[in-house]
ZAMARGU-4260 file (C-alpha; in steps of 0.2 Angstrom, whole numbers, plus 5000, padded with zeros to 4 digits):
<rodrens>
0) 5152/4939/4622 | 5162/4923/4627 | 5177/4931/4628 | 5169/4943/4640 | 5163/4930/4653
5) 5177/4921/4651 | 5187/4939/4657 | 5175/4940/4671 | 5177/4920/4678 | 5198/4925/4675
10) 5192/4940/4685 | 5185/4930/4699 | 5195/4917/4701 | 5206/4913/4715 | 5223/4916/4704
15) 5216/4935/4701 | 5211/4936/4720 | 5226/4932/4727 | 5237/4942/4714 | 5225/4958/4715
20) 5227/4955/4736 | 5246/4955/4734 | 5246/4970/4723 | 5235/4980/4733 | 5245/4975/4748
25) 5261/4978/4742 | 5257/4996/4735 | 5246/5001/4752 | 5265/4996/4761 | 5277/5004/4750
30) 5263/5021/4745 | 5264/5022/4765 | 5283/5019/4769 | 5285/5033/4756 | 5273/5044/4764
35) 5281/5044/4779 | 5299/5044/4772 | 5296/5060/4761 | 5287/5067/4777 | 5301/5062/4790
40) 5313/5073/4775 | 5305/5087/4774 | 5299/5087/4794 | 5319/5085/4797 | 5323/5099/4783
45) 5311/5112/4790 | 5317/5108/4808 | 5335/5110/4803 | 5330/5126/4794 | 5322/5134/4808
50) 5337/5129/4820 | 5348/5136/4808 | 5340/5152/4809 | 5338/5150/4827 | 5356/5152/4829
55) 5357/5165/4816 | 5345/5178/4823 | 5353/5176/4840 | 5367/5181/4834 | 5362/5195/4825
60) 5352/5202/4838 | 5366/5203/4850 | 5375/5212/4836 | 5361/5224/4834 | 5355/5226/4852
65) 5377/5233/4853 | 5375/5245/4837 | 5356/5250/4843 | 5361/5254/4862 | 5375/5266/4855
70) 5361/5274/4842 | 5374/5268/4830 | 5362/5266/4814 | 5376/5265/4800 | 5382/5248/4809
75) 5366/5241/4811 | 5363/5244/4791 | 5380/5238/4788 | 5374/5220/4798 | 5359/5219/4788
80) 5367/5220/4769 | 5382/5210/4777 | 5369/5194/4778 | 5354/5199/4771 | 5352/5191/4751
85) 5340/5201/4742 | 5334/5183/4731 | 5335/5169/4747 | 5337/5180/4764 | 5328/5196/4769
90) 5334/5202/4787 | 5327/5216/4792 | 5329/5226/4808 | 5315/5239/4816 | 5314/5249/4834
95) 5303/5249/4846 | 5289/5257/4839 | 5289/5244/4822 | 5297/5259/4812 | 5308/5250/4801
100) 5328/5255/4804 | 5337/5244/4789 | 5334/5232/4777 | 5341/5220/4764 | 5326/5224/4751
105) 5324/5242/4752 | 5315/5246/4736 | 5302/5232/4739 | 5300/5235/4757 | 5294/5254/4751
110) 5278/5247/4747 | 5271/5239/4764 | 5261/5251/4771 | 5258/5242/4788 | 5274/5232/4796
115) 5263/5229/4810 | 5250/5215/4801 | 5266/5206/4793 | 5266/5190/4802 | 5276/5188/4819
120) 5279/5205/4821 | 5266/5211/4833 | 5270/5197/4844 | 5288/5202/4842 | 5286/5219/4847
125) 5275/5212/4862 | 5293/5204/4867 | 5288/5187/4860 | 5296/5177/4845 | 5289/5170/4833
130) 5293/5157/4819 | 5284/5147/4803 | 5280/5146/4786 | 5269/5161/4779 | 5265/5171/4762
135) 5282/5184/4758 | 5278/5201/4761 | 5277/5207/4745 | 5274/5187/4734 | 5263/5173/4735
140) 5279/5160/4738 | 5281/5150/4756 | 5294/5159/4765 | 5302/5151/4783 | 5300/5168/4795
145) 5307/5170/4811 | 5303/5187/4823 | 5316/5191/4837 | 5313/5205/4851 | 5330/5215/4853
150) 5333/5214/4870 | 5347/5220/4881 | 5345/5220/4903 | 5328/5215/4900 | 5323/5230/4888
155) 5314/5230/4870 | 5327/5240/4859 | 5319/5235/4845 | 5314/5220/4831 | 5325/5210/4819
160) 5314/5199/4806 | 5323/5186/4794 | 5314/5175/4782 | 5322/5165/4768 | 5313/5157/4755
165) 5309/5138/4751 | 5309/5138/4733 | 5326/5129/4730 | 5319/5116/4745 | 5303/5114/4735
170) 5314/5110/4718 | 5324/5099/4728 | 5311/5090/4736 | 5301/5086/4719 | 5317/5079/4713
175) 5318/5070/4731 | 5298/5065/4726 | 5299/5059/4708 | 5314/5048/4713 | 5302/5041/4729
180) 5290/5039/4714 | 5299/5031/4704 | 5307/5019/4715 | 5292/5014/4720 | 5284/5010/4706
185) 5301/4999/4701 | 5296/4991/4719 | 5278/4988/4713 | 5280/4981/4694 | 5295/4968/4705
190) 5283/4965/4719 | 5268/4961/4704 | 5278/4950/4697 | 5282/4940/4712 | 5264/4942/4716
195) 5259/4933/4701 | 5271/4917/4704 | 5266/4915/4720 | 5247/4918/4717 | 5250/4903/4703
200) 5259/4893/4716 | 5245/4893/4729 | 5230/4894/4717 | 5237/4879/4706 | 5235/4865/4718
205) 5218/4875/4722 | 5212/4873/4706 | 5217/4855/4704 | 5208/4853/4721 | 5192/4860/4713
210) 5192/4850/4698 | 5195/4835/4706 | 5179/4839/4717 | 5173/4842/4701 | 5174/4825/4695
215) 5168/4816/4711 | 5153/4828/4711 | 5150/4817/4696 | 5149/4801/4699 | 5172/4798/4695
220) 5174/4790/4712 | 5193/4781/4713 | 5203/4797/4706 | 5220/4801/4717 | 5225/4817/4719
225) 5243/4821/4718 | 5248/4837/4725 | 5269/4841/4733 | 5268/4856/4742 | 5275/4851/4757
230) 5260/4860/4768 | 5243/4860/4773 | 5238/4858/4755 | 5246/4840/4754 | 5235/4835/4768
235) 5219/4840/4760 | 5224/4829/4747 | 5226/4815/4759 | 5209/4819/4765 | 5203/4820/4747
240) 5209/4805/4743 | 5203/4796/4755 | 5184/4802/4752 | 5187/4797/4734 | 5192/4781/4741
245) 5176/4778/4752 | 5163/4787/4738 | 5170/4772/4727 | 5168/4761/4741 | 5150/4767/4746
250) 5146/4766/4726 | 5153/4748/4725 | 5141/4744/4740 | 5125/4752/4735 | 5128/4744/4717
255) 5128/4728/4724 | 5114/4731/4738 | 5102/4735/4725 | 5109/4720/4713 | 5106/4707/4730
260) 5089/4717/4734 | 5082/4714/4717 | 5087/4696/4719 | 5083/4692/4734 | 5065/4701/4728
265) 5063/4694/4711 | 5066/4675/4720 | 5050/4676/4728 | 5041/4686/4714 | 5046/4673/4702
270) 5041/4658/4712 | 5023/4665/4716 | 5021/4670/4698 | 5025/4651/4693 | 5013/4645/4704
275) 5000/4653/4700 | 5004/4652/4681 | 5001/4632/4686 | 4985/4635/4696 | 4978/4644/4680
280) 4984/4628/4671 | 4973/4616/4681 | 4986/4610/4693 | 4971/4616/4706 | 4959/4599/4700
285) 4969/4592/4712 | 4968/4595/4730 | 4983/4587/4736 | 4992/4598/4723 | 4984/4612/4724
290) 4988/4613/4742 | 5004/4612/4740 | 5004/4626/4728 | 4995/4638/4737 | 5009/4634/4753
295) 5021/4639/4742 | 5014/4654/4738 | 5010/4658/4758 | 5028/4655/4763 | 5035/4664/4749
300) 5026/4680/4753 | 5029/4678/4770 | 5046/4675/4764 | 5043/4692/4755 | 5036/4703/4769
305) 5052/4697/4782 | 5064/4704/4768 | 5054/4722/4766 | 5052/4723/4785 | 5071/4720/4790
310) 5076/4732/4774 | 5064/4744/4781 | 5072/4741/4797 | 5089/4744/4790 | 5089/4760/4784
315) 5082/4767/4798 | 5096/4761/4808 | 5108/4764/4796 | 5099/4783/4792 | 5098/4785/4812
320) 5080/4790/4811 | 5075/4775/4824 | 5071/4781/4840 | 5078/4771/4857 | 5069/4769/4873
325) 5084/4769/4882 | 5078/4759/4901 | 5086/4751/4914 | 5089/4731/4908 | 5097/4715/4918
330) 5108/4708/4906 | 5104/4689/4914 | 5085/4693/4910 | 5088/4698/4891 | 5097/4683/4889
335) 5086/4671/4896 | 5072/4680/4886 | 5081/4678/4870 | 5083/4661/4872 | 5065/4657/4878
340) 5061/4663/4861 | 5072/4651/4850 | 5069/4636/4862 | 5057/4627/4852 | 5067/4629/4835
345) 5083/4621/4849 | 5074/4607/4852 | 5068/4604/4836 | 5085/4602/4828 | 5093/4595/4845
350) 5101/4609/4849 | 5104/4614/4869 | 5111/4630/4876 | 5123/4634/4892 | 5120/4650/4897
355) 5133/4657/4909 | 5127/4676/4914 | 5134/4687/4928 | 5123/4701/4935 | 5126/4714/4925
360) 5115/4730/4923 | 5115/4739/4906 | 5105/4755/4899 | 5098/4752/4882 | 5080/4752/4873
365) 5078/4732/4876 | 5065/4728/4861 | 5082/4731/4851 | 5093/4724/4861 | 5081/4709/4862
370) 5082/4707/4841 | 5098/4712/4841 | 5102/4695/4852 | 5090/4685/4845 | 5098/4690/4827
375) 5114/4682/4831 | 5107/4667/4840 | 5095/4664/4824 | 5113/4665/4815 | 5122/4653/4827
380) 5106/4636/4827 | 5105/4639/4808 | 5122/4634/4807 | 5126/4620/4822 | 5127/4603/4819
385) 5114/4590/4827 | 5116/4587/4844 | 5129/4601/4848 | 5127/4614/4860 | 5127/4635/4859
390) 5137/4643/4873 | 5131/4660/4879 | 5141/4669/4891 | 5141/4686/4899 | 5154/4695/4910
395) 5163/4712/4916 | 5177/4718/4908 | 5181/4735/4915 | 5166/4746/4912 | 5160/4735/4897
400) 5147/4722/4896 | 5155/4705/4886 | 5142/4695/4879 | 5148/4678/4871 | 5137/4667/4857
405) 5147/4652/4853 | 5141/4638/4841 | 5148/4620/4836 | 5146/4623/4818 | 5160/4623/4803
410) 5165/4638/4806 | 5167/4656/4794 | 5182/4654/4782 | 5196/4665/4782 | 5191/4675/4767
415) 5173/4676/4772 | 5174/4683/4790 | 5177/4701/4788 | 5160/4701/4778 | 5152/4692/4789
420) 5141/4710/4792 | 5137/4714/4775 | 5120/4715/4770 | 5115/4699/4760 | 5132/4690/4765
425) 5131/4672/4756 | 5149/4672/4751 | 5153/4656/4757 | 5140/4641/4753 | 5141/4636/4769
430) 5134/4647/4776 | 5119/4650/4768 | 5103/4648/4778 | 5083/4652/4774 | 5084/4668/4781
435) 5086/4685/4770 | 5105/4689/4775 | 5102/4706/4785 | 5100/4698/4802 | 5119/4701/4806
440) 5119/4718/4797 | 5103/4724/4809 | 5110/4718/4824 | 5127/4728/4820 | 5119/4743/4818
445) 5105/4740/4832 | 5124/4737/4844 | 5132/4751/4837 | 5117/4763/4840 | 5120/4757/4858
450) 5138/4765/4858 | 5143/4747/4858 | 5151/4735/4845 | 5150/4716/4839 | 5165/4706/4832
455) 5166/4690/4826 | 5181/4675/4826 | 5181/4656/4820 | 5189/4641/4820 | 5186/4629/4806
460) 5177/4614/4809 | 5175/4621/4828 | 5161/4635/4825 | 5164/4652/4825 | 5159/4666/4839
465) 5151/4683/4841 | 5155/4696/4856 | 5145/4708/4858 | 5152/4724/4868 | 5140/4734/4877
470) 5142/4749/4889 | 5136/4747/4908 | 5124/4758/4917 | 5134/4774/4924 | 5125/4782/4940
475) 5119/4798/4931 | 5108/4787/4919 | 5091/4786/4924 | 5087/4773/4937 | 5069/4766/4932
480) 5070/4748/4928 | 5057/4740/4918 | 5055/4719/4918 | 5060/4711/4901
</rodrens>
């Protein structure tokens, strides 16, 4: 039973389809250049036949139509032996009335009762010829016919019929169609092995294909395919290759997502569970104590509920399931807004802002834009020194709205600035702040569902910038503005 299904998947696979699609191919070509080759012989044969006797009976009936206008009957018998064969040519030669004058097979012509139903003759003696293939007179074998009229000065003097026989062509002609055969299935056992190599050639790297889909289908991200066909097949593999490459780096970055989002979960977890663990202990006898307790466990769960709220808000962006109320928005309005918002935290740390906006109009959903802003300027005071200042700028650069966030901090390193994005970036010591570590990675993708994009530069011990690119309003956008 094995062995039967593994016939059947032999049977199906692409190897067998492609080699049975040759095959069939190859024998449909050369069944029909045969056909038509064994047709275009025996089309030219019959045609060469009849000409021949075209040219024969002419003859003859001028002969006949002398001997038969001087009533000379012993010279019309003696032109019907002369070319008449009893075995391959019967020529025979009858008056105006169908009553047969001279034959070449006199003892068999005795027994046709009727000369008038043998084909051609009554259209012959109707001064019409005729030729084809019928029946012999007197056998069942196919015999080429042709029926003159004797004329001479326009009248019948009678009716001269030949027909030879196509035996010998037939012998000839199955010799002619065993070779064809035989030929052609030399031509067909060649052609099926060719078929099979190339078959192998193309399935091969097909099959490799398959397999190696095979293994990234379960989880053996990293493979390289190596394929040297020199064609279309060699580009797939480039393609392949690089999914493999992003699957593994996908992989990598959910492992450690779900490693940094059971940290930064257990963290808060863990410090509310010790604190209580103390209150049970009898640390709450003590107000002072117990106050101080019961504040760690507010922030800590306030601490808690930011983190699911901007994962939450994360994969929705990221899964593109959030929804934009695209509206009309002056960017010197959403900037002003933005920093309205983180003023008080400014001025608690001593920090001032220069905002330098030029009227600019875009078309986005401004909630997002809004936290998208406020994102990056929450990353910029975390991380400037006391007293400095944050620089926010906006101009036009071609179609495109530039909005600069620039801090007086020490700066990103080197190594650390291309994952500045990430989700839970705390690479770099420095950098680390109170926050959860998503607030660059939202405002990425918030930017980014805007058809815009953010990039980020640094210069140590001189703070570090974010631009932020966003497309302008075009006039077939709609045109309701909405105060923000």
């Amino acid at each position: 039973m094995k062995s039967w299904w593994t016939f059947i998947r032999r049977l199906n696979s692409i190897h067998a389809r492609l080699l049975a699609t040759y095959l069939l191919l190859t024998a449909l070509g050369t069944s029909l250049m045969a056909s038509y080759i064994l047709w275009s012989f025996y089309t030219y044969f019959m045609q060469t036949r009849q000409a021949d006797m075209e040219n024969w009976t002419t003859a003859l009936s001028e002969s006949a139509a002398d001997a038969l206008e001087e009533k000379n009957l012993h010279r019309v018998d003696l032109l019907v032996q002369r070319y008449g064969a009893p075995e391959t040519v019967t020529l025979r030669i009858f008056n105006q009335k169908g009553q047969m004058i001279a034959t070449s097979d006199p003892e068999g012509d005795k027994r046709v009762p009727d000369w008038y139903s043998v084909p051609g003759m009554k259209e012959a003696l109707h001064n019409h010829p005729v030729q084809g293939v019928a029946k012999g007179v007197l056998s069942t074998e196919d015999r080429l016919f042709i029926a003159r009229p004797i004329l001479r000065n326009g009248r019948l003097l009678g009716v001269l019929r030949m027909s030879i026989t196509l035996d010998q062509l037939q012998r000839q002609f199955i010799r002619v169609i065993w070779s064809v055969l035989g030929t052609l299935t030399l031509t067909i056992l060649l052609c099926a092995l060719i078929s099979a190599r190339l078959a192998r050639s193309l399935s091969k790297p097909i099959e490799t294909m398959r397999n190696f889909a095979i293994r990234l289908g379960s989880g053996q991200f990293g493979d390289k395919l190596i394929l040297s066909e020199n064609n279309e097949l060699d580009q797939l593999a480039v393609e392949l290759n690089r999914m493999s490459e992003r699957l593994a780096s996908l992989d990598q970055e959910r492992r450690a997502f779900l490693a940094n989002v059971s940290h930064e979960l257990r963290t808060p977890i863990s410090n509310v569970q010790v604190t209580l663990d103390a209150l049970k202990s009898g640390a709450d006898e003590e107000p002072e104590l117990r106050d101080r307790f019961f504040q760690t466990i507010e922030n800590e769960i306030k601490r808690l509920s930011r983190l699911i709220h901007d994962l939450l808000d994360l994969g929705r962006l990221e899964a593109g399931v959030t929804q934009l109320e695209k509206q009309t928005i002056s960017l010197g309005s959403l900037i002003n807004r933005a920093v309205g918002a983180v003023e008080t935290r400014m001025q608690a740390k001593g920090i001032s802002a220069r905002v330098n906006i030029v009227d600019i109009t875009l078309h986005g959903d401004p909630e997002r834009l809004l936290q998208a802003i406020l994102n990056v300027l929450d990353n910029a005071i975390k991380h400037s020194l006391p007293n400095s200042q944050v620089f926010i700028s906006g101009y036009k650069q071609e179609k495109i709205a530039v909005v600069k966030i620039q801090d007086q901090g020490s700066g990103i390193s080197e190594n650390d600035l291309p994952r500045i994005f990430e989700q839970f970036y705390t690479t770099d010591p420095s950098r680390k702040g109170s926050g959860s570590g998503l607030g660059l990675a939202i405002a990425k993708r918030i930017i980014e569902a805007h058809r815009g994009s953010i990039t980020a530069s640094s210069i140590a011990n001189q703070g570090s910038t974010f631009t932020i690119y966003l497309p302008m309003k075009t006039r077939t956008e709609p045109t309701n503005t909405v105060s923000v």
